[in-house]
N, C-alpha and C positions, 0 to 999 in steps of 0.2 A: 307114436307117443311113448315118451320112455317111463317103464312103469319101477319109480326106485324107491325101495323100502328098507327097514333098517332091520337087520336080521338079530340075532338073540344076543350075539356075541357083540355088536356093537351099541345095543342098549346097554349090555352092562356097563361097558366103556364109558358111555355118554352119564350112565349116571355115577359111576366114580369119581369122572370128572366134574359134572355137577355137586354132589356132595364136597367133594376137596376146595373149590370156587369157594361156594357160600360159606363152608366151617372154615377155611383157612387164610384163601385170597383177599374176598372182598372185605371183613372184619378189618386188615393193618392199609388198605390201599389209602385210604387216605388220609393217615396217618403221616403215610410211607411221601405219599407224594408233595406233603406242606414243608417236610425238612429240607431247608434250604444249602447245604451238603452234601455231594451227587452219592460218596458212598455212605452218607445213609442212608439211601433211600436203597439200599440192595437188601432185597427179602431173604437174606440169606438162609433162616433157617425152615422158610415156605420151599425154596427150591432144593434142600435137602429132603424133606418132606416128598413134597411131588417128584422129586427122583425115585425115590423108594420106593413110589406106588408106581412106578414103571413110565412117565409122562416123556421121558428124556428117551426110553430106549424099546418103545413099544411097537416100533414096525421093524424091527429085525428078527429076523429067524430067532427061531429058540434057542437052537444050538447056538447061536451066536449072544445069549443072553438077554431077547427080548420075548416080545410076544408072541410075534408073527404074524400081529395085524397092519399090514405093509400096504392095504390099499388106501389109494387117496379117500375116498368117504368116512371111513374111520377116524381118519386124520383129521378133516374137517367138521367132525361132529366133535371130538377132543377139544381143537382149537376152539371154537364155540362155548362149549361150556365154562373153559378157563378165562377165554379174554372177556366172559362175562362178570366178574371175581375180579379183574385187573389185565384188562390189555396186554400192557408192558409186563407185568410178571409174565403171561402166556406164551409171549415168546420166543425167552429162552429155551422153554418147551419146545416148541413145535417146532421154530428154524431147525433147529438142535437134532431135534427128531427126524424130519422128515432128509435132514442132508446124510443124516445117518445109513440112512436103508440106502441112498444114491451113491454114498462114500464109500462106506467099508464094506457094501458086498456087489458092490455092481461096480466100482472105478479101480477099487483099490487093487493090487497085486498080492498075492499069498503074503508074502512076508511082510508085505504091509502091513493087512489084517492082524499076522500075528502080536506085527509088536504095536498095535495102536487100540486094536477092539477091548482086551484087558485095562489100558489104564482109562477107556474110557466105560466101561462096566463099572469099573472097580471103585470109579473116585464119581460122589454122587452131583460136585461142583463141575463135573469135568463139559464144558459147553464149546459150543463153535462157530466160527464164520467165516462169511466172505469175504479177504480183503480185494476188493475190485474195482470199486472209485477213487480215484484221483483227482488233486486238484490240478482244474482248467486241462483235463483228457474224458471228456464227456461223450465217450465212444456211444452211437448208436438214439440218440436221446435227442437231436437238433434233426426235427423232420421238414424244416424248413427249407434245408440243404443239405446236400450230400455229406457222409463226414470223406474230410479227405484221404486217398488211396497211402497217405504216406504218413498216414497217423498212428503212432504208434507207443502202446507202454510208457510212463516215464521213468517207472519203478523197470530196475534193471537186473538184471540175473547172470553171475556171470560165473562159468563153468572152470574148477580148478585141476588142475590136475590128477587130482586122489579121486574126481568124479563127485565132488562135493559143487555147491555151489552160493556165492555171496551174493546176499540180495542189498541192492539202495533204493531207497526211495520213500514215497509218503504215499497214505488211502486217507480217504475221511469218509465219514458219513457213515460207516459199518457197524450196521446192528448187532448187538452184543458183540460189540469189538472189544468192550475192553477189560471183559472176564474170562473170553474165549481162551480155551486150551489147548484148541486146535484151529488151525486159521489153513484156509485154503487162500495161498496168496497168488493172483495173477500176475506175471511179470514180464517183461521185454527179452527175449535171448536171443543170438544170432540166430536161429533157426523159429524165430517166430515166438509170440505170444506161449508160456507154459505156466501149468497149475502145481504149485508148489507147497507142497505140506510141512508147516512151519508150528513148531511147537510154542505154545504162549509162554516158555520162560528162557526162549531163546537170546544171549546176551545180542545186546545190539538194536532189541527190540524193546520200543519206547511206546504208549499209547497215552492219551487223555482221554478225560469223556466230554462229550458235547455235549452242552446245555439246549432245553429244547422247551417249548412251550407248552405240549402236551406231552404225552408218555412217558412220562419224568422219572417213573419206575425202571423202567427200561433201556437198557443202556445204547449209546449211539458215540463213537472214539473215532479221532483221530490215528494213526499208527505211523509209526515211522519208524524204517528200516537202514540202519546204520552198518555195514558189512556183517548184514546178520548168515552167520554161516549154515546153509540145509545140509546133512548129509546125503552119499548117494543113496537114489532108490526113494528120494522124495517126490519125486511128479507123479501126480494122480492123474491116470489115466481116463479115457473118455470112456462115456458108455457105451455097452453092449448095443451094434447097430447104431450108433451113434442118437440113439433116445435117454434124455436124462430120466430118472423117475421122480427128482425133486416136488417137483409140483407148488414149488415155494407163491407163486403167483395165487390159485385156486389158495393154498392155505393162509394167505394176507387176507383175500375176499375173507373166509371165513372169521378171520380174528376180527376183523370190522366189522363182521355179524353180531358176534358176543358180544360187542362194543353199542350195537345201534340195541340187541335185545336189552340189556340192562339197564339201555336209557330209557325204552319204553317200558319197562318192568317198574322203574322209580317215579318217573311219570304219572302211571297209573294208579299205584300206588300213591302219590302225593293229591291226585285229580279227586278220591275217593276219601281224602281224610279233610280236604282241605274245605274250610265252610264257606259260601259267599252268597251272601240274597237270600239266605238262609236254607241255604241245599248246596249242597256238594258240588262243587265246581264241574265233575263229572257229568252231571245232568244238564250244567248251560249246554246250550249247540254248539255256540264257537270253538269248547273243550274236548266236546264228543268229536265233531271233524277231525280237530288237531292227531287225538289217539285213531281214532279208523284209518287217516293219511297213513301216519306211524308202522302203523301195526300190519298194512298192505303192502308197503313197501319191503319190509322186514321181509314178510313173508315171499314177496318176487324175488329179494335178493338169495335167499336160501332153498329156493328150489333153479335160481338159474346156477347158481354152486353146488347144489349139488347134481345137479345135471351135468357141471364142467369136469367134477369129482368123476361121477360115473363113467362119463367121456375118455378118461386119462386112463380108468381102472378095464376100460371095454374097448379096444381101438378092436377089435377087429367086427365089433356090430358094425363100425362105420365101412370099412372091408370091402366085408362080404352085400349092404346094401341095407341090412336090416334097420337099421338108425340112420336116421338124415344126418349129416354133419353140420356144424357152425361152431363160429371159433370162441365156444364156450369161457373159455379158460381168459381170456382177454375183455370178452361182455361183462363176467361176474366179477373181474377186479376193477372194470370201469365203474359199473352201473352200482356197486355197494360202497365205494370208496364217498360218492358223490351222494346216493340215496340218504349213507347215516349222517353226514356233514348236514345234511339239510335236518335230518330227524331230531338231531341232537339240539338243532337249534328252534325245534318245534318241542320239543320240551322244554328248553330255558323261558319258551312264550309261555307256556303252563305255570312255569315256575311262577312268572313275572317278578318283581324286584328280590326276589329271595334267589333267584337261579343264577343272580351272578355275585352270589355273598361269598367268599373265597369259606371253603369247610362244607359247602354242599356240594352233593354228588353229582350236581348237572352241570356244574361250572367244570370240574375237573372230565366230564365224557366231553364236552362242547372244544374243551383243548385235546383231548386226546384225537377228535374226531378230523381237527382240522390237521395234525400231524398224519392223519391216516388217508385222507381226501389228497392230501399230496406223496405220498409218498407209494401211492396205486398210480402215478402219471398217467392223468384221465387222458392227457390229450396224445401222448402215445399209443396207448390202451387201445384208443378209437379209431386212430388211424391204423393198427397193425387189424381191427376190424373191418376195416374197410379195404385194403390186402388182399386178406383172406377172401372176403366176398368178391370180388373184382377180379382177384387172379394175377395183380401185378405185383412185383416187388421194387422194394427201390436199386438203386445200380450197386452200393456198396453195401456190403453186407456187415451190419453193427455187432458187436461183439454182445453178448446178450448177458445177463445176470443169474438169470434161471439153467444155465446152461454149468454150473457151480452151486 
């Protein structure tokens, strides 16, 4: 039995985090989220705020201008308390962060680091992401069937002479695509699929945002690459023993956490103000079930994350024998993507005809929830479970996301 507790230094965390949420996030979210013009719905002057309080750069070493709480449990106790305040604000945070610790001091090359850790210290907008999906190249994602051996890139990379290189092509779908300042873009070269460090005011490069039905806050871009020129010395190298420390999957579970707490927190809240038959709705039964399902749930999903958290932060309990292994990390993004999808929508039954009034808070978690239910892909999730548990793999091996 894993015994995991939260030590002193990530109680303070959780509750700076917590305080920043409720005085800052949740206050304009839905505000933010009813304007019907994608860039005003950007919290701009929230995410220079939470930059300052370290949210953007606090799992890197000191010397390197963070905190040096680099472990995934920290991480996920952050993300938690933020996407409790606003989902979609939260994760400019955390992507941002946690690719950080995995980019500039575990992939990157010296001279990388030199000239990329400064402008991204330095500038409190300065965010980033995966360009990785493409349209109709759905590497790794159809487990229905093999994907086939001669699938490859469509976005292209081609190597010039001065050791520079032009990239063409299109991504969609890329979370915080289209504020990112730094883009790690995957591309076709003759020498194989390479990760390519592309600066966001590169000419040639063109993004939109996608419209979405939940996390409205949150930005999701199309990108498109027009002989966008990389200098040399832009490929971002793999990690050390070829282990990412992203952790980007375990930190989605938790944003869905902060997502399902705040729905039961309003919930409960509304259960205990709201009058009916002349007593608080909280004391019918059918209301009581409703929150005890809620609030069980909640809580399985946050001890199987941070079990998967602990898991990422301890490979060698699993080693040496002292910890049983299970493919944590893939349970907590299934089993929470799908738990709050349902919770959310056991609060809107609380709510009854007020929970789908467009200005209440249940209506905007019930869209965010279903943006989130899909974008943890339950049914991959469960088959890369079952993998794991069985010991077989499939023939071709899918290009992964977490692995960026």
């Amino acid at each position: 039995m894993l015994d995991i507790r939260l030590n002193e230094e990530q109680r303070a965390f959780q509750k700076l985090a917590r305080d920043f949420a409720e005085n800052e996030i949740k206050p304009i979210a839905l505000e933010l989220d009813a304007k019907p013009n994608w860039e005003d719905r950007i919290p701009w002057e929230v995410l220079k705020k939470g930059s300052q309080l370290g949210f953007r750069t606090f799992v890197l070493q000191e010397e390197n201008g963070g905190a040096g709480a680099s472990d995934h449990l920290t991480a996920c106790v952050v993300a938690e308390e933020l996407a409790a305040g606003d989902i979609g604000t939260a994760y400019y945070y955390m992507l941002t962060a946690r690719r950080a610790r995995d980019w500039f001091e575990l992939r990157m090359t010296q001279d990388q680091r030199d000239y990329f850790i400064p402008k991204f210290i330095e500038d409190d907008t300065y965010f980033t992401t995966v360009a990785i999906h493409e349209p109709d190249t759905d590497l790794g994602f159809d487990y229905f069937t093999d994907t086939p051996p001669n699938v490859r890139f469509k976005t292209k990379a081609v190597e010039q002479p001065d050791g520079s290189w032009i990239i063409n092509g299109a991504k969609n779908y890329q979370t915080v695509g289209y504020l990112a300042k730094l883009l790690v873009v995957m591309a076709q070269t003759d020498q194989g699929p390479k990760a390519f460090l592309v600066e966001g005011d590169s000419p040639g490069l063109v993004r939109h945002p996608m419209e979405k039905i939940g996390r409205r806050i949150g930005d999701n871009a199309e990108i498109f690459f027009s002989d966008v020129r990389v200098p040399p010395g832009r490929i971002l190298g793999p990690s050390p023993e070829g282990r990412t420390d992203m952790g980007t999957h375990v930190t989605i579970a938790a944003l869905t956490l902060g997502l399902g707490r705040a729905t039961l927190e309003e919930s409960l809240k509304f259960a205990q103000e709201r009058i009916s038959g002349g007593k608080p709705i909280v004391q019918h039964q059918a209301v009581g079930l409703f929150l005890a399902d809620m609030a069980t749930n909640l809580e399985a999903a946050r001890r199987l994350i941070w079990t998967a958290a602990w898991a990422k932060d301890h490979p060698e309990a699993f080693e040496d024998g002292s910890a049983d292994w299970q493919p944590y990390e893939m349970m907590a993004t299934a089993f929470t993507g799908s738990a709050v999808q349902r919770l959310t929508e056991q609060g809107m039954e609380i709510f009854g005809g007020m929970g789908v009034t467009k200005g209440m808070p249940i209506e905007k978690y019930v869209r965010d929830a279903l943006v989130q239910k899909h974008i943890s892909f339950p049914f991959p999730s469960r088959y890369r479970i079952t993998e794991a548990l069985c010991g077989f793999k499939r023939k071709s091996k899918p290009l992964l996301t977490e692995n960026y």
